[in-house]
PyMOL Python script that loads the backbone (N, CA, C, O; Angstrom):
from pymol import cmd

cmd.read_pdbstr("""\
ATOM      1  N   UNK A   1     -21.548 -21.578  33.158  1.00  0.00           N
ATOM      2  CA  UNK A   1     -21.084 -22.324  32.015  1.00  0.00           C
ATOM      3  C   UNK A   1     -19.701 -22.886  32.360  1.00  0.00           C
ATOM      4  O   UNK A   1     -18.839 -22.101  32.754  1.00  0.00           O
ATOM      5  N   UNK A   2     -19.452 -24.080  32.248  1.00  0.00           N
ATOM      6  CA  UNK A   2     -18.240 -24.578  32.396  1.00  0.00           C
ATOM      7  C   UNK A   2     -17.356 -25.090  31.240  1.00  0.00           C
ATOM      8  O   UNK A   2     -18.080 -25.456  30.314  1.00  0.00           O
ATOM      9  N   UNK A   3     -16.361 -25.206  31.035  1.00  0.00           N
ATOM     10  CA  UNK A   3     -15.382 -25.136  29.956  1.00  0.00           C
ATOM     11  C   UNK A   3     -14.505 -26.400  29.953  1.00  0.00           C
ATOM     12  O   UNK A   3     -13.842 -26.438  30.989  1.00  0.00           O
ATOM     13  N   UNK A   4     -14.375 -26.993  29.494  1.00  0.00           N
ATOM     14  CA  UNK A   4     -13.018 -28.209  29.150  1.00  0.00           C
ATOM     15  C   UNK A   4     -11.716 -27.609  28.172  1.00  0.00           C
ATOM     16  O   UNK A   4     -11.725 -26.794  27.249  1.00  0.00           O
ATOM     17  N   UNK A   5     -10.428 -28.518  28.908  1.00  0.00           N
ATOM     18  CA  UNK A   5      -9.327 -27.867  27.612  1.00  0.00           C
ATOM     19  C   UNK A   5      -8.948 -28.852  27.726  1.00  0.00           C
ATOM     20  O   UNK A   5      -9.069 -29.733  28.578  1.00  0.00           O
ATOM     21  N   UNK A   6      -8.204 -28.699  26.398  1.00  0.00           N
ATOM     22  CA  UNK A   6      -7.421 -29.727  25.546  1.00  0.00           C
ATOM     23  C   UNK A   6      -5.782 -28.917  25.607  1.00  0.00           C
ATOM     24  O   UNK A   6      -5.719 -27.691  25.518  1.00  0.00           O
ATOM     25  N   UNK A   7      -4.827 -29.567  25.727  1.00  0.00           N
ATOM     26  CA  UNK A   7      -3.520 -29.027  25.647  1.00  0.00           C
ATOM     27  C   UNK A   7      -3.013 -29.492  24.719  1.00  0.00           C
ATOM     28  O   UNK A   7      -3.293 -30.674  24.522  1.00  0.00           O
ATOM     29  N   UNK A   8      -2.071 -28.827  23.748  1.00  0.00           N
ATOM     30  CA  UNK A   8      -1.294 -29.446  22.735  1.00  0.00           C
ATOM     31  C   UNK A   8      -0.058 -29.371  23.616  1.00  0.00           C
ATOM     32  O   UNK A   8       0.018 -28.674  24.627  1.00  0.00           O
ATOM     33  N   UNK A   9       1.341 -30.512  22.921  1.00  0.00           N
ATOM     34  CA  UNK A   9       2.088 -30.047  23.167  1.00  0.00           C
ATOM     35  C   UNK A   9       3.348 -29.244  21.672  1.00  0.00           C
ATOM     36  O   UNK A   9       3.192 -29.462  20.471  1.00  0.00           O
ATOM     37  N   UNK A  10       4.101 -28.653  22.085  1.00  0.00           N
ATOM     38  CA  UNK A  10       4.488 -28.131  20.920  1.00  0.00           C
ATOM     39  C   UNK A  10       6.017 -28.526  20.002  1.00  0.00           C
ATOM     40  O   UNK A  10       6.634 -27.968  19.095  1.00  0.00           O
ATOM     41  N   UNK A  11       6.195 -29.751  20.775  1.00  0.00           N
ATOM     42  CA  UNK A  11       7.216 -30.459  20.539  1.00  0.00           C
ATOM     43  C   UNK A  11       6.719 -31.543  19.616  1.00  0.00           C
ATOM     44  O   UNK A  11       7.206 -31.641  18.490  1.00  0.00           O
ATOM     45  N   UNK A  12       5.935 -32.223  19.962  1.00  0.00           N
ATOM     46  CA  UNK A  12       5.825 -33.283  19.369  1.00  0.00           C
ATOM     47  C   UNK A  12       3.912 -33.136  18.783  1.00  0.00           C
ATOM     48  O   UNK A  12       3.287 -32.098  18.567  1.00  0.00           O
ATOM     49  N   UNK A  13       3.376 -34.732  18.659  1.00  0.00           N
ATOM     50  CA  UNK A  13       1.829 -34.634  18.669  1.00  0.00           C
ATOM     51  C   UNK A  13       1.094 -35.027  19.477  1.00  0.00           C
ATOM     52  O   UNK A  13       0.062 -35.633  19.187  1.00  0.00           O
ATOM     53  N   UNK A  14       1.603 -34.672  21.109  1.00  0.00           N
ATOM     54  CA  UNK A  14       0.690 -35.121  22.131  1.00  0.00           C
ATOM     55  C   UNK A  14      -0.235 -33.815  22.312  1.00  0.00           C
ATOM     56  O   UNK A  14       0.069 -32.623  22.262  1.00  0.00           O
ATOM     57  N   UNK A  15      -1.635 -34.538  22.568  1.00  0.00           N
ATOM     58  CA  UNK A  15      -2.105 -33.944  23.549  1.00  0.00           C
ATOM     59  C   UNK A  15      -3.070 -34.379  24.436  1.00  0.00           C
ATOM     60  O   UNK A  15      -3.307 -35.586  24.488  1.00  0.00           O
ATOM     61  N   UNK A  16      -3.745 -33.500  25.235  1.00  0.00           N
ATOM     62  CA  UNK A  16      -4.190 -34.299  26.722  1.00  0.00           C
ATOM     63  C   UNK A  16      -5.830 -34.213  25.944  1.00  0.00           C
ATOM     64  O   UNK A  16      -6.363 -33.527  25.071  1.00  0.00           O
ATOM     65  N   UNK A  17      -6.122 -35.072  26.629  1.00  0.00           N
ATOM     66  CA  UNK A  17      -7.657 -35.377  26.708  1.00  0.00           C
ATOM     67  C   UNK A  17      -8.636 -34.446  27.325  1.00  0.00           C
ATOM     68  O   UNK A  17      -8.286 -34.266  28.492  1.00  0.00           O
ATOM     69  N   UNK A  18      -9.805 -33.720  27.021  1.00  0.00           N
ATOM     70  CA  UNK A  18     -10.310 -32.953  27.720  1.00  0.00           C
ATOM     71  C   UNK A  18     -10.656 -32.944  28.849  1.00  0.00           C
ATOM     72  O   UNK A  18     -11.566 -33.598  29.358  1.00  0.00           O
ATOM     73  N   UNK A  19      -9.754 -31.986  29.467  1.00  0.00           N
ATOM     74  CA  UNK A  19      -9.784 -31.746  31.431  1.00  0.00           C
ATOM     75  C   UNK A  19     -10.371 -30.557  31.472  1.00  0.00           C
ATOM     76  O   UNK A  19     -10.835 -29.869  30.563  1.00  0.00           O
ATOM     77  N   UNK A  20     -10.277 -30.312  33.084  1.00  0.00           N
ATOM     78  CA  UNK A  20     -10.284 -28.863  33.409  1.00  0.00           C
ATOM     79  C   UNK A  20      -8.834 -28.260  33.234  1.00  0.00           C
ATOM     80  O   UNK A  20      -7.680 -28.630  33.017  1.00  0.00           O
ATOM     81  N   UNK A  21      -9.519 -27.197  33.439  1.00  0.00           N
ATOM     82  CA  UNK A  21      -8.100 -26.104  33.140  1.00  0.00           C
ATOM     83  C   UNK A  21      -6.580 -26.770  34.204  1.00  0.00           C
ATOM     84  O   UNK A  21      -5.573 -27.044  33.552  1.00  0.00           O
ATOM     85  N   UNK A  22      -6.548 -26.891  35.090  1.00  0.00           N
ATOM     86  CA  UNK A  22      -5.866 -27.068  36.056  1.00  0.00           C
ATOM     87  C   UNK A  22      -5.190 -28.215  35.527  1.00  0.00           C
ATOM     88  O   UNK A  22      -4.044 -28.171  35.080  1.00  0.00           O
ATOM     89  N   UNK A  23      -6.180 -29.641  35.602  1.00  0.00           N
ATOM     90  CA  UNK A  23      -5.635 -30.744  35.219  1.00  0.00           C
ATOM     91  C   UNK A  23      -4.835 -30.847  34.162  1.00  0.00           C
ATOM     92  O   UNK A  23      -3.715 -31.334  34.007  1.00  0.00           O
ATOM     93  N   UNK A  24      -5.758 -30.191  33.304  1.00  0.00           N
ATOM     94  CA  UNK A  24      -4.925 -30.297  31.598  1.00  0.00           C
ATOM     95  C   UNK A  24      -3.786 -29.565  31.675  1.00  0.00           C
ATOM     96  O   UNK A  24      -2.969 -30.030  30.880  1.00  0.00           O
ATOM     97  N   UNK A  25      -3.221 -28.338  32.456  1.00  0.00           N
ATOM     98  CA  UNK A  25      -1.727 -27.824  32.416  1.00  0.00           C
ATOM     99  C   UNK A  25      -1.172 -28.883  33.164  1.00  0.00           C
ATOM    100  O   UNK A  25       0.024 -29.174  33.136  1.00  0.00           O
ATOM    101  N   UNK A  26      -2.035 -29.465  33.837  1.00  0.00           N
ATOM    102  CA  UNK A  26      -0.643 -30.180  35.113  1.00  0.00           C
ATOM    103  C   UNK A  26      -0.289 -31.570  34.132  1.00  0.00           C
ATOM    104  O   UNK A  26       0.698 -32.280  34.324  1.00  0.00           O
ATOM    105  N   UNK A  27      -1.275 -31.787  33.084  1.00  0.00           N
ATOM    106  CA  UNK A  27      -0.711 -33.103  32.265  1.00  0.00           C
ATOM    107  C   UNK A  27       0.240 -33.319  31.464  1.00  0.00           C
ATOM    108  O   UNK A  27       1.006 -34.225  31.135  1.00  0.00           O
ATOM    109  N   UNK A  28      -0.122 -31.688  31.102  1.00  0.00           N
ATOM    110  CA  UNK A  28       1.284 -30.900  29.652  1.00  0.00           C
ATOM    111  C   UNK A  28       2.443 -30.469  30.418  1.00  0.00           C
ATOM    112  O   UNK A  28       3.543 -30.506  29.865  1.00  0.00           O
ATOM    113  N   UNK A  29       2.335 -30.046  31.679  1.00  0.00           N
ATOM    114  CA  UNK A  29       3.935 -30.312  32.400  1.00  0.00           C
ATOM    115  C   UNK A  29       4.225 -31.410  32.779  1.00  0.00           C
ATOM    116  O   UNK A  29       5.364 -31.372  33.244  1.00  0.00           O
ATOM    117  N   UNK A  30       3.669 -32.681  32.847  1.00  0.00           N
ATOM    118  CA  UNK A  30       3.906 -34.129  33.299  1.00  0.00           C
ATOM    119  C   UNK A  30       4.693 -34.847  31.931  1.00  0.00           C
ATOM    120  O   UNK A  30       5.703 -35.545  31.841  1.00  0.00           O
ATOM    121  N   UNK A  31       3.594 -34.251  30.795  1.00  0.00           N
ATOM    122  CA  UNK A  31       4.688 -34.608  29.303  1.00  0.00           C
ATOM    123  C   UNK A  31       5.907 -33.849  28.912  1.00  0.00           C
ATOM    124  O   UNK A  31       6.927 -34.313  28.404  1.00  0.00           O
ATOM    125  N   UNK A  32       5.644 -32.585  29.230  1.00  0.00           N
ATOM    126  CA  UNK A  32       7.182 -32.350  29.166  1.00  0.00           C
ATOM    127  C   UNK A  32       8.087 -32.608  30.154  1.00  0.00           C
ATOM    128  O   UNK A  32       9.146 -32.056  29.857  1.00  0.00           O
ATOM    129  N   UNK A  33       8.179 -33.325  31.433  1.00  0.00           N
ATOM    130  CA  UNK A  33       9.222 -33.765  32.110  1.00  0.00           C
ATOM    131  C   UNK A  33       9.444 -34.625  31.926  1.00  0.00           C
ATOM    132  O   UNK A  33      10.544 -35.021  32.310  1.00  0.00           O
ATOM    133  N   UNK A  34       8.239 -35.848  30.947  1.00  0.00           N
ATOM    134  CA  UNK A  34       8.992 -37.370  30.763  1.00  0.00           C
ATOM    135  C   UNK A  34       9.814 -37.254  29.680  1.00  0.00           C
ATOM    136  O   UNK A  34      10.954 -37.655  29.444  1.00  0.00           O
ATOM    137  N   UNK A  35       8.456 -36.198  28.658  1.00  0.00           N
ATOM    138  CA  UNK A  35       9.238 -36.277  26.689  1.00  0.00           C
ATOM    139  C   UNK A  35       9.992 -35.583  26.923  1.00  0.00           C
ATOM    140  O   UNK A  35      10.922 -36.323  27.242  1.00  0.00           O
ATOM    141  N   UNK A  36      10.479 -34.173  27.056  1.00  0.00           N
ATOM    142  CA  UNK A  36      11.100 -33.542  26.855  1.00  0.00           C
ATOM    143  C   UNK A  36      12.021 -32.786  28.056  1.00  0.00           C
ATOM    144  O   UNK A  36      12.089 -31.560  28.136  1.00  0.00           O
ATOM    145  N   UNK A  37      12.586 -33.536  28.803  1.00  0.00           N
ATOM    146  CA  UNK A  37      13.120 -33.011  30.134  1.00  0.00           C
ATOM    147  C   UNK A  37      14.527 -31.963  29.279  1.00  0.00           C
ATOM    148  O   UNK A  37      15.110 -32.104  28.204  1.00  0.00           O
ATOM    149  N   UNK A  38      14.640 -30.931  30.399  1.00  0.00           N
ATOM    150  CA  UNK A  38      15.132 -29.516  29.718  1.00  0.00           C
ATOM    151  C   UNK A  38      14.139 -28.449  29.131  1.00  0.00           C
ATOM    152  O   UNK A  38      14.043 -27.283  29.516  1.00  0.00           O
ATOM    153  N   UNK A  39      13.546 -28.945  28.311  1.00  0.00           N
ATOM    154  CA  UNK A  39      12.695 -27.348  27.358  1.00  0.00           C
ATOM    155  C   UNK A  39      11.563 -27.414  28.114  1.00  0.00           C
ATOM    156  O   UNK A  39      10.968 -28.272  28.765  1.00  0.00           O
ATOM    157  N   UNK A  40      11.394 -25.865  27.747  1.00  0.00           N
ATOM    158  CA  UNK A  40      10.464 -25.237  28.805  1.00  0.00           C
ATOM    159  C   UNK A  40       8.904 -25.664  28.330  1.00  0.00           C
ATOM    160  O   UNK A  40       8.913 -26.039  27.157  1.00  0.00           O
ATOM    161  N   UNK A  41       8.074 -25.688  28.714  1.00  0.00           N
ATOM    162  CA  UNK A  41       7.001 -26.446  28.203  1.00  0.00           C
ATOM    163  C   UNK A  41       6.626 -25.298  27.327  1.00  0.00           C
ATOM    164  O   UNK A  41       7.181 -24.201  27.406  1.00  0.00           O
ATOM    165  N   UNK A  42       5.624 -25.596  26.451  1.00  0.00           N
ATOM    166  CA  UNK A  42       5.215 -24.715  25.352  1.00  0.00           C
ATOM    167  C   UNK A  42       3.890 -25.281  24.371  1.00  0.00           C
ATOM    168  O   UNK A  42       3.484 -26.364  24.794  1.00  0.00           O
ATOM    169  N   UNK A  43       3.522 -25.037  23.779  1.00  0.00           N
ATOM    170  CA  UNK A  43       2.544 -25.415  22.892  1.00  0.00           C
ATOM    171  C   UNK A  43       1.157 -24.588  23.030  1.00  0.00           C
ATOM    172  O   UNK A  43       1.241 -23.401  23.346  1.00  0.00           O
ATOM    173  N   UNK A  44       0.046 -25.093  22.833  1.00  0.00           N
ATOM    174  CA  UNK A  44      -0.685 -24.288  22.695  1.00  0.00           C
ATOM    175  C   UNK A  44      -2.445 -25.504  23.475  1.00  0.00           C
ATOM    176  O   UNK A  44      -2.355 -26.658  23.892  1.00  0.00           O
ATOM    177  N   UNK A  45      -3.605 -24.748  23.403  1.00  0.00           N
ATOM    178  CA  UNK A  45      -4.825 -25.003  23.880  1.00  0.00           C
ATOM    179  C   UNK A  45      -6.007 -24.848  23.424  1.00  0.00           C
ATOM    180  O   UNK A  45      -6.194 -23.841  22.741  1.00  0.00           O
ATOM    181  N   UNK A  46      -7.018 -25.672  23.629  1.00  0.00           N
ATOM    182  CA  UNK A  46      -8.346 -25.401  22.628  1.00  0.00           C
ATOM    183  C   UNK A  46      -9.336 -25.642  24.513  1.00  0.00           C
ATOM    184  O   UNK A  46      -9.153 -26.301  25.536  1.00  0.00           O
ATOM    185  N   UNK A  47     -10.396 -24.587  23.968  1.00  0.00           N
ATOM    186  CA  UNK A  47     -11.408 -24.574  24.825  1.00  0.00           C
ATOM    187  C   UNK A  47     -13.036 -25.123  24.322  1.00  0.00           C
ATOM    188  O   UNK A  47     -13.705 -24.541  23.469  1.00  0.00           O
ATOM    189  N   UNK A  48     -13.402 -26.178  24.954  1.00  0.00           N
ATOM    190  CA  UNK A  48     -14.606 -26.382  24.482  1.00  0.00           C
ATOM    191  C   UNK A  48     -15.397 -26.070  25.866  1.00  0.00           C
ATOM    192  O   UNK A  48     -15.069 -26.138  27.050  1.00  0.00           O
ATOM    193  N   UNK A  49     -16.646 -25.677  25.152  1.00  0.00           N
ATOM    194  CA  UNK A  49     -17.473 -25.033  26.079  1.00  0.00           C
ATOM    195  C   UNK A  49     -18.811 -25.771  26.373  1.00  0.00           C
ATOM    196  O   UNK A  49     -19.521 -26.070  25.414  1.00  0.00           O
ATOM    197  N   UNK A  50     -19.234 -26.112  27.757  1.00  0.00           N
ATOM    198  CA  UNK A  50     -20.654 -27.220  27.757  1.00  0.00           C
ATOM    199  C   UNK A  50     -21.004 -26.247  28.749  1.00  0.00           C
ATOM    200  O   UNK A  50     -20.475 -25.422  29.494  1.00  0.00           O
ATOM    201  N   UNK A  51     -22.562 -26.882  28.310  1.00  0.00           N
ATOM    202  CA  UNK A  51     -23.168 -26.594  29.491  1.00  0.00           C
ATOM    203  C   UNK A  51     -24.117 -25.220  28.888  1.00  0.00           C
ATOM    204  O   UNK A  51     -24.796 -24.460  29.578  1.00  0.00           O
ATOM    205  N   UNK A  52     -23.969 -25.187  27.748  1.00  0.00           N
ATOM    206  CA  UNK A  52     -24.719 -23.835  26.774  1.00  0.00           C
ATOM    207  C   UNK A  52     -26.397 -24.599  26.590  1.00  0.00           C
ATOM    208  O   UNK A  52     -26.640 -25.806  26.563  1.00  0.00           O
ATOM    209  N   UNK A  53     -26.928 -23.979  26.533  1.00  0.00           N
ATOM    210  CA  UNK A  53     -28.691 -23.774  26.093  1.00  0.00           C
ATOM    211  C   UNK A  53     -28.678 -23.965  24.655  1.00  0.00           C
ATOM    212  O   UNK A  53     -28.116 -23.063  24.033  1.00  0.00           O
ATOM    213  N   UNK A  54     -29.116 -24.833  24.039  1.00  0.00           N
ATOM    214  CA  UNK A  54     -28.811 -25.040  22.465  1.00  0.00           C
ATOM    215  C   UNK A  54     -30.552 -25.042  22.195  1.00  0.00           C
ATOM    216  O   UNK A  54     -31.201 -25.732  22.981  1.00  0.00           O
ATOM    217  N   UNK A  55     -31.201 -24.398  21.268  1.00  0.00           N
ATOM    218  CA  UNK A  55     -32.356 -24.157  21.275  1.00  0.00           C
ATOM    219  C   UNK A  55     -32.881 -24.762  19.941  1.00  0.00           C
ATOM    220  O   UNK A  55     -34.094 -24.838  19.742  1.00  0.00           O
ATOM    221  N   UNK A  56     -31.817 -25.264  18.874  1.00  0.00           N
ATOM    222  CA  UNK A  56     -31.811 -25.407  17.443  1.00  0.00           C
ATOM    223  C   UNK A  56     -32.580 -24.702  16.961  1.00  0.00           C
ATOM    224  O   UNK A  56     -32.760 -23.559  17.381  1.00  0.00           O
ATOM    225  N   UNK A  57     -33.285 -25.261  15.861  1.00  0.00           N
ATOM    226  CA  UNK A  57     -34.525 -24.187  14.960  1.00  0.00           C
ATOM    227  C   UNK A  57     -35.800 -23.114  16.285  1.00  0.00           C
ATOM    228  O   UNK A  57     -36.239 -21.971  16.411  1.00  0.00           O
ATOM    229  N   UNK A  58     -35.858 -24.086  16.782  1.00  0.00           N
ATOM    230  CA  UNK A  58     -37.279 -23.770  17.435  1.00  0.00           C
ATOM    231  C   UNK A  58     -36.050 -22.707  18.425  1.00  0.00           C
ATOM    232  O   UNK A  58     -36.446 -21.543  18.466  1.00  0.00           O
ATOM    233  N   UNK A  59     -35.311 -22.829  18.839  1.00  0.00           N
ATOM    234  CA  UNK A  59     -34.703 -21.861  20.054  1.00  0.00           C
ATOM    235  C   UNK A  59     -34.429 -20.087  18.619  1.00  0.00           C
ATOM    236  O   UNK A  59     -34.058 -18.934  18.840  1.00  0.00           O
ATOM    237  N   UNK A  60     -34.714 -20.566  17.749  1.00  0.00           N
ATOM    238  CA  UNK A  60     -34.338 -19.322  16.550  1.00  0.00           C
ATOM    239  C   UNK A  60     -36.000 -18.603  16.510  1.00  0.00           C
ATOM    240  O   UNK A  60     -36.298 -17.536  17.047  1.00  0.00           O
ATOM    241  N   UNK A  61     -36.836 -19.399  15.819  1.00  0.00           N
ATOM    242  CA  UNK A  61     -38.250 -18.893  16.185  1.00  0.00           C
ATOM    243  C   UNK A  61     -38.524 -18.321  17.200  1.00  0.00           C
ATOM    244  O   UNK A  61     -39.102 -17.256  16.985  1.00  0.00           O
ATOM    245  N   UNK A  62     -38.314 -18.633  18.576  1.00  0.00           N
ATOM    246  CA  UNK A  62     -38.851 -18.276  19.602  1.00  0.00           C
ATOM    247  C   UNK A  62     -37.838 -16.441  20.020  1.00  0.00           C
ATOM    248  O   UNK A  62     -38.292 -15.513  20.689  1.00  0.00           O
ATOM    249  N   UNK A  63     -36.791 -16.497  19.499  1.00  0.00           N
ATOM    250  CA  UNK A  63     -36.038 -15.015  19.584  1.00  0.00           C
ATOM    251  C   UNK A  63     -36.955 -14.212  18.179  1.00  0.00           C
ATOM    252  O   UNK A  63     -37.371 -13.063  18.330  1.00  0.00           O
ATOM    253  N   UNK A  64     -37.146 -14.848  17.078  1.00  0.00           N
ATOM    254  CA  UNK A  64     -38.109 -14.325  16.845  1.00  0.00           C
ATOM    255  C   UNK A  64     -39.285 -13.543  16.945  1.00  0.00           C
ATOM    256  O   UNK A  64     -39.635 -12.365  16.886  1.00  0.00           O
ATOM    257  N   UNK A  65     -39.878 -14.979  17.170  1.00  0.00           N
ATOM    258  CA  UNK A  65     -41.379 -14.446  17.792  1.00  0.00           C
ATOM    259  C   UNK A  65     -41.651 -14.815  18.923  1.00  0.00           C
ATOM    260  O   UNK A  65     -42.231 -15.852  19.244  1.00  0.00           O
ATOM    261  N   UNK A  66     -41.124 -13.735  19.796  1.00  0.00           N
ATOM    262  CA  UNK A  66     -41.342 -14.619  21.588  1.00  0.00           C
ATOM    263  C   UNK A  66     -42.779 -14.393  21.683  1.00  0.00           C
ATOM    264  O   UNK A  66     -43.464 -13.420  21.367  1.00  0.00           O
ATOM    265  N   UNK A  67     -43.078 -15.540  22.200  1.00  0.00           N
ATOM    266  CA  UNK A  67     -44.422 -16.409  22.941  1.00  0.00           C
ATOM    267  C   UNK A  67     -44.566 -16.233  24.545  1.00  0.00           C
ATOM    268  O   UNK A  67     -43.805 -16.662  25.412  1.00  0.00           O
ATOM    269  N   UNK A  68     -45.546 -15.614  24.670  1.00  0.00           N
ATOM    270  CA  UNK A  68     -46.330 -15.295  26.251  1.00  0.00           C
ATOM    271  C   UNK A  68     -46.258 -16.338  26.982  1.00  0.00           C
ATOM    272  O   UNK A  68     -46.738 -16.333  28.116  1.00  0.00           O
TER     273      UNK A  68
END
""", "prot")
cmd.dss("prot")
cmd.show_as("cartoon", "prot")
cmd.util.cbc("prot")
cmd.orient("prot")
């Protein structure tokens, strides 16, 4: 399963577009050296998750009543 993040920053209302982990810190230290040169970077992160088995109704039936 692979994961995307989003970075806030905590200064202002930027944030990065969904990267990988790596990219998305290296974008939120790229904004705080243009926006905010001096403060230490800070803010916060959201994880979205792809790449999951989504079964909707019928993926609920079938944990149900599994079928041979």
């Amino acid at each position: 399963m692979s994961a995307e993040f989003r970075y806030w920053c905590g200064e202002c209302g930027y944030r990065t577009p969904w990267l990988d982990e790596a990219e998305g810190a290296e974008r939120l230290a790229e904004h705080y050296r243009r926006r905010h040169p001096g403060v230490v970077a800070d803010g916060d992160f959201e994880i979205r998750r792809s790449g999951r088995s989504r079964g909707g109704c019928l993926g609920w039936v079938r944990r149900l009543f599994p079928f041979p």
